[in-house]
N, CA, C and O atoms as CSV, one atom per row, in Angstrom:
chain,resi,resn,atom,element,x,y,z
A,1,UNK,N,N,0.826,-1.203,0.000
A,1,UNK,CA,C,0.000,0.000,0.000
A,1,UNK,C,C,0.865,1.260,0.000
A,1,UNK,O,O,0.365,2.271,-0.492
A,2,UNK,N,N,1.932,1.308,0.425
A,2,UNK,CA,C,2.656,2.210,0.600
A,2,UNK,C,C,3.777,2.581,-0.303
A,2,UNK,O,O,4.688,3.354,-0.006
A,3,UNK,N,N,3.554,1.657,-1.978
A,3,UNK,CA,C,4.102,1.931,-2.946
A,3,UNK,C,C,3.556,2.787,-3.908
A,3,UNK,O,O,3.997,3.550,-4.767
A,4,UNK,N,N,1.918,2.248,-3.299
A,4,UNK,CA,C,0.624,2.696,-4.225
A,4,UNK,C,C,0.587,4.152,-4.068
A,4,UNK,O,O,0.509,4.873,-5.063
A,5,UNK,N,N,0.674,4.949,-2.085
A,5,UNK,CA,C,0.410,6.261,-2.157
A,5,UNK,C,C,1.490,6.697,-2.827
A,5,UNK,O,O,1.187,7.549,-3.663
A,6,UNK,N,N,2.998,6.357,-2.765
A,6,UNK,CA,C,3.819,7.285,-3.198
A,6,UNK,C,C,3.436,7.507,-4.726
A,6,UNK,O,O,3.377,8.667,-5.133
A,7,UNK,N,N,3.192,6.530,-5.528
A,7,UNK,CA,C,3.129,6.897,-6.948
A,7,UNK,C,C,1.814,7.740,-6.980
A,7,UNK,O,O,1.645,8.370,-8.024
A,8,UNK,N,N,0.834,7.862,-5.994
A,8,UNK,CA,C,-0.478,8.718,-6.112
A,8,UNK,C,C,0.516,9.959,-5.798
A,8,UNK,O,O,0.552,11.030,-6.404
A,9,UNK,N,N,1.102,9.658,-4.992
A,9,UNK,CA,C,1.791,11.514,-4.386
A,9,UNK,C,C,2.591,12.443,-5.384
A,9,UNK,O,O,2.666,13.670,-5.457
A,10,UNK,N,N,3.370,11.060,-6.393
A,10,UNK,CA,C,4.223,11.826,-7.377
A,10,UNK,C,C,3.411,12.127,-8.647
A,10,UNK,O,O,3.911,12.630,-9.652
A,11,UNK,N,N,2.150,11.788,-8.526
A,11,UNK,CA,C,1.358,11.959,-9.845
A,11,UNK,C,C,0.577,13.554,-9.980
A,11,UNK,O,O,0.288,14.449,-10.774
A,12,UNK,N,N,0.500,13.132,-8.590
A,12,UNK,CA,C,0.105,14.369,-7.739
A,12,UNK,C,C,0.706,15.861,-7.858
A,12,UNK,O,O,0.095,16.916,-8.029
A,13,UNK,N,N,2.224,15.604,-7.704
A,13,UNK,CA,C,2.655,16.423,-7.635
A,13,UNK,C,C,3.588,16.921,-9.167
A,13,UNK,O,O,4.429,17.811,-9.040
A,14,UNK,N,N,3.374,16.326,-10.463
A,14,UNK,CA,C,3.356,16.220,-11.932
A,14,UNK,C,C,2.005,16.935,-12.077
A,14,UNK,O,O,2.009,18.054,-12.589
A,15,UNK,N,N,1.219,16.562,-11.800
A,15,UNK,CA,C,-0.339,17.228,-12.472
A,15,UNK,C,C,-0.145,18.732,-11.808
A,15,UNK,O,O,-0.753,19.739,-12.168
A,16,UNK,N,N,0.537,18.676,-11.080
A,16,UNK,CA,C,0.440,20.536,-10.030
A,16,UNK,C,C,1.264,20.809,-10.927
A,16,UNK,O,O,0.590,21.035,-11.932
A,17,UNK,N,N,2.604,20.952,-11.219
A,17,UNK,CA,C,3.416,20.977,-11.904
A,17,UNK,C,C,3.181,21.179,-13.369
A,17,UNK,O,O,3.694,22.196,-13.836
A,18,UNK,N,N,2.532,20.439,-14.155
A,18,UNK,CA,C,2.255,21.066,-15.260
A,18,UNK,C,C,1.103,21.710,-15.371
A,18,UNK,O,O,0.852,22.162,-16.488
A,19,UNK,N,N,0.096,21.928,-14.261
A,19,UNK,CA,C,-0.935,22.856,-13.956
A,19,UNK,C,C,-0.447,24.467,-14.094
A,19,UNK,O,O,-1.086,25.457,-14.449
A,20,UNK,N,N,0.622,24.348,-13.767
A,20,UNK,CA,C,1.449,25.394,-12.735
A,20,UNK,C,C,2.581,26.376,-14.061
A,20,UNK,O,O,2.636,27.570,-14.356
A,21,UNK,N,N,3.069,25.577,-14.389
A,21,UNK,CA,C,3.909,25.879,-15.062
A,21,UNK,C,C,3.783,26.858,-16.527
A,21,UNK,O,O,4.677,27.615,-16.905
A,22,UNK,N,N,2.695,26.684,-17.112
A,22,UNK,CA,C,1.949,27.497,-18.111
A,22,UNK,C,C,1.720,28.575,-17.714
A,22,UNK,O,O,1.789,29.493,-18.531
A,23,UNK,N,N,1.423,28.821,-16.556
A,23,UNK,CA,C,1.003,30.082,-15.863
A,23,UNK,C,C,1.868,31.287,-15.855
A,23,UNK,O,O,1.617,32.415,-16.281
A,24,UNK,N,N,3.066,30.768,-15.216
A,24,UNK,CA,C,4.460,31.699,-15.472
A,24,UNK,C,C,4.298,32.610,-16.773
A,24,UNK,O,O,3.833,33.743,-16.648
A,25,UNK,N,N,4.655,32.152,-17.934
A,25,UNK,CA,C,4.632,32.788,-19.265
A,25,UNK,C,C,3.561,33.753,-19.509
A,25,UNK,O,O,3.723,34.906,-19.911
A,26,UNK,N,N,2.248,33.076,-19.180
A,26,UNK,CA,C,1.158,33.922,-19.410
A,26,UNK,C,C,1.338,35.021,-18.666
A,26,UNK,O,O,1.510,36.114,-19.207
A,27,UNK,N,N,1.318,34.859,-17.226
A,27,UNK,CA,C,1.361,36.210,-16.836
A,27,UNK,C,C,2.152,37.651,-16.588
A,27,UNK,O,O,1.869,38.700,-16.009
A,28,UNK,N,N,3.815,36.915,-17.671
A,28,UNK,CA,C,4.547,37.931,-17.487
A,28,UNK,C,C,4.039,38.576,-18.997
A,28,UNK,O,O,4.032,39.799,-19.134
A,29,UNK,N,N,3.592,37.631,-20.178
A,29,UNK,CA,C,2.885,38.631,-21.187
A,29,UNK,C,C,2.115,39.575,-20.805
A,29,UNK,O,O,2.355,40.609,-21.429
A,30,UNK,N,N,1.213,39.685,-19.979
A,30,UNK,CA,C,0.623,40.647,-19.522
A,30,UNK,C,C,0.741,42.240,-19.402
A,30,UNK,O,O,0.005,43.220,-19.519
A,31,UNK,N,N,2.695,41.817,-18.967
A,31,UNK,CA,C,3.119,43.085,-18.201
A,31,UNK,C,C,3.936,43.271,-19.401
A,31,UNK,O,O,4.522,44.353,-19.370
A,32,UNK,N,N,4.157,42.606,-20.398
A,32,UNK,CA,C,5.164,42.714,-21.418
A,32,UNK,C,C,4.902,43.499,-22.369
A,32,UNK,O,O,5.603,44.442,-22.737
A,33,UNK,N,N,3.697,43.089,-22.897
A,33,UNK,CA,C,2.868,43.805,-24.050
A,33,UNK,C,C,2.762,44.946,-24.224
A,33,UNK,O,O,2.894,45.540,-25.294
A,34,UNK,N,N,2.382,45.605,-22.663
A,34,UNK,CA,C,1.990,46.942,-23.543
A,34,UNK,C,C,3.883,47.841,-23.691
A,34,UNK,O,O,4.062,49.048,-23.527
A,35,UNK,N,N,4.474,47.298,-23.867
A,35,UNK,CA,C,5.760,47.730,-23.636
A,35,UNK,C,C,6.156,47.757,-25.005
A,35,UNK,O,O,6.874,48.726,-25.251
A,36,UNK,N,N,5.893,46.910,-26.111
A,36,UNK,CA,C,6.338,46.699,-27.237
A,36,UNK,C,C,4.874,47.942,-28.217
A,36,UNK,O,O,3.661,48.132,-28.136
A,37,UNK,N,N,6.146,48.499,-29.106
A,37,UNK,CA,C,5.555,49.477,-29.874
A,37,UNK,C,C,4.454,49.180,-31.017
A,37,UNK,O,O,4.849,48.219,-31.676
A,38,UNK,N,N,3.550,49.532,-31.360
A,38,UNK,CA,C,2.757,49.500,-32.694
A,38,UNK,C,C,2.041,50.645,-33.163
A,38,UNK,O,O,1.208,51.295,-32.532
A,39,UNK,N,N,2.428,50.821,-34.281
A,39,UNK,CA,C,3.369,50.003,-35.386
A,39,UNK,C,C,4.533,49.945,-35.083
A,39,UNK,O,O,4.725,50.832,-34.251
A,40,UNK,N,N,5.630,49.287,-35.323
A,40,UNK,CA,C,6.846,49.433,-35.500
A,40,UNK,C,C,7.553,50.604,-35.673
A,40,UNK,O,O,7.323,51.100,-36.776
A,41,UNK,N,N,8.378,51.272,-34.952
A,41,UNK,CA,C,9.067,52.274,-35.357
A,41,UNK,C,C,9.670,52.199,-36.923
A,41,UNK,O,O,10.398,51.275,-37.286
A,42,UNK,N,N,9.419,52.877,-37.461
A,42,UNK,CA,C,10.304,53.137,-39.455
A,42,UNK,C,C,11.697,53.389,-38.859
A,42,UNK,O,O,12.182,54.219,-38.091
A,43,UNK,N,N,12.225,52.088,-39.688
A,43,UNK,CA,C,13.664,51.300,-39.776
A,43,UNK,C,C,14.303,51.156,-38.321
A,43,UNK,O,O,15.304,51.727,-37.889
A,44,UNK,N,N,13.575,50.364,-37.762
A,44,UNK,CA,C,13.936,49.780,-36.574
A,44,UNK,C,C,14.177,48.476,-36.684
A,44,UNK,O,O,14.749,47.877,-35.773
A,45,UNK,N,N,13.752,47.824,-37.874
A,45,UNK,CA,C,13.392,46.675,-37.922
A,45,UNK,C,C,14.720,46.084,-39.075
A,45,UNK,O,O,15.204,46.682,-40.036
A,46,UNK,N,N,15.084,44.541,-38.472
A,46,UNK,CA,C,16.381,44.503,-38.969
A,46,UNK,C,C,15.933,43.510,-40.207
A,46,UNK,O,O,16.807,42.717,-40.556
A,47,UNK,N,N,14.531,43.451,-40.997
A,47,UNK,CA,C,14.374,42.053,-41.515
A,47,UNK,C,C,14.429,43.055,-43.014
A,47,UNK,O,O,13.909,44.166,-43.115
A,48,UNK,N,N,14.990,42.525,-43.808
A,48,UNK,CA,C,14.799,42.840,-44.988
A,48,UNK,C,C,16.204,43.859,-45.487
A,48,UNK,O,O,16.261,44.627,-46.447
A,49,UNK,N,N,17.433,43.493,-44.296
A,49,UNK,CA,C,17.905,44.751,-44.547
A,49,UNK,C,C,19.599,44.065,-44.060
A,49,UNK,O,O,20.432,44.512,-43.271
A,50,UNK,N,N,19.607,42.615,-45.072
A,50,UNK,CA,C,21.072,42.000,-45.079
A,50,UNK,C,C,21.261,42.633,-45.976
A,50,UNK,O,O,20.480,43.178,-46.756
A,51,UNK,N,N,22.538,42.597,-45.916
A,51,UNK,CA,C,23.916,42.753,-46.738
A,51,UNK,C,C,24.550,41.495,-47.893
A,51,UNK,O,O,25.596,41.434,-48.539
A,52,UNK,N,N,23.812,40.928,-47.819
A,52,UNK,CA,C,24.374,39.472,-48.366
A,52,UNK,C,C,23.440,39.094,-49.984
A,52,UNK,O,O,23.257,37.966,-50.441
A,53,UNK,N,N,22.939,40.505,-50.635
A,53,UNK,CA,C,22.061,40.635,-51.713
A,53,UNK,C,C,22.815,40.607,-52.713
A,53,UNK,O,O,22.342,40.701,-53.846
């Protein structure tokens, strides 16, 4: 019986864990977003603008 709770305890504590873990990301987008500009500042932007043409 006491093989049975531990694998209930570590299942347990996997399901919190990936409950948990998604959360992080989301809520620093939150604070991230309004930080980034739109539109884009004109020629801030490095795509389209190699040297290797």
């Amino acid at each position: 019986m006491r093989f049975g709770l531990a694998r209930a305890v570590a299942a347990l504590v996997l399901a919190i864990g990936a409950a948990v873990a998604p959360a992080a990301p989301a809520a620093a987008h939150t604070t991230a977003d309004p930080l980034t500009v739109y539109p884009p500042i004109r020629g801030s932007s490095t795509w389209g603008t190699s040297t290797l043409r």
